[in-house]
N, C-alpha and C positions, 0 to 999 in steps of 0.2 A: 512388472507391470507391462501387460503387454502394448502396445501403439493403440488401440481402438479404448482402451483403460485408459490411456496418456489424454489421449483427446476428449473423453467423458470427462475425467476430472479436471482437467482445464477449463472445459468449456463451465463446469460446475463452479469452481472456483473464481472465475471471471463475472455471471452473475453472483456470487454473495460478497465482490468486489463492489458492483453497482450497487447494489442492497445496501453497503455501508455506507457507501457514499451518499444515497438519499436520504438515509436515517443523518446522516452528518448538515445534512441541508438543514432535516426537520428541527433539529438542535441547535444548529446557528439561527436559524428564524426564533425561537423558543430564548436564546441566551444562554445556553446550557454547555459552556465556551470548553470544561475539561472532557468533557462525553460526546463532545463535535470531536475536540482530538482525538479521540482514541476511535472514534469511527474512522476518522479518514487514514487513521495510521491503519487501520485494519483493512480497508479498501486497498490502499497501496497493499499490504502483506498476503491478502487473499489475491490479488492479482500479479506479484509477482512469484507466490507459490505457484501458480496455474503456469503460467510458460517457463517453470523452472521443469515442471515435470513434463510440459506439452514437449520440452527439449531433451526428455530422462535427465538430469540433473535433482539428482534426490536432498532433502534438507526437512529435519525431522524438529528443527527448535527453531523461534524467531530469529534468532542471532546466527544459524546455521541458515538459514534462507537469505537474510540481509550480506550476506558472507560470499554465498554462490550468487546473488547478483553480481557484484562487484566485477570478479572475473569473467563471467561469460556475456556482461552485456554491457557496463557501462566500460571498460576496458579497452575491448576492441571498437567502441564507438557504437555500437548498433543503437545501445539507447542513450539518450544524451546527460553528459553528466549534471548537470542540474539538478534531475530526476534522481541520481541516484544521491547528490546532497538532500534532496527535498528526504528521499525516503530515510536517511541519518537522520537525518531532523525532526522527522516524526515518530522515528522507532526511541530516542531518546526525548521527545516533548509526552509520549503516551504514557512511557515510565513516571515521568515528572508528574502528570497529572493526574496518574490512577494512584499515585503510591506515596509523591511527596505531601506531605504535611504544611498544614498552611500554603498553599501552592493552590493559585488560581490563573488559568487561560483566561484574557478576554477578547475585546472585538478585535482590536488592535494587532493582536498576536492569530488571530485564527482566520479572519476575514483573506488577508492575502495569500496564503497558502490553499483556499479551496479553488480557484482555478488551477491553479496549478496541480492538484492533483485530479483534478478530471483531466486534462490534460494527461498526462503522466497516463491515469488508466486508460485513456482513448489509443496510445501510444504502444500500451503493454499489448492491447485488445488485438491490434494489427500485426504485432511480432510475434501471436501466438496461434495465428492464423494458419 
């Protein structure tokens, strides 16, 4: 991929970050507390795919992308570690909520993580710059 590819798909991948992230608003206003998670875990995953590639840093699976964050940015400090628990937290609560059986998110559990992942994406936004 060459550098002017790196930047198109980042910058692409940064908006269908924010995309999730509104769709996750439109679903906590609605109650729709498992389909809020797995927006925002996808917000968080579309945006940290985009400055994994704006950096060439290649990751072809979830768990291959949540994998190369770790080392190249919550590690050295660049992004702060919070964020990269926040994003554990969400790549294992999306599982739980698309997949587990009897298994409901509600206000309680999703309400205080959506700042903080705008956050987080406002974050990614700047280090992909």
């Amino acid at each position: 991929m060459t550098p002017a590819d790196r930047d198109a798909y980042s910058k692409y991948r940064l908006e269908k970050a924010w995309e999730a992230y509104s769709a996750a608003e439109v679903l906590i206003a609605n109650q729709q507390w498992n389909a809020a998670v797995n927006r925002l875990y996808y917000a968080i995953y579309y945006s940290v795919s985009g400055v994994l590639a704006k950096k060439g840093i290649d990751s072809k699976t979830h768990a291959g992308t949540k994998t190369q964050f770790l080392p190249h940015f919550i590690k050295p400090g660049t992004i702060d570690i919070r964020f990269g628990k926040l994003y554990a937290d969400l790549f294992d609560w999306r599982q739980r909520g698309d997949y587990g059986d009897f298994f409901d998110f509600n206000q309680e559990d999703v309400l205080p993580i959506l700042q903080p992942t705008r956050e987080m994406l406002e974050v990614i936004a700047t280090e992909a710059k």
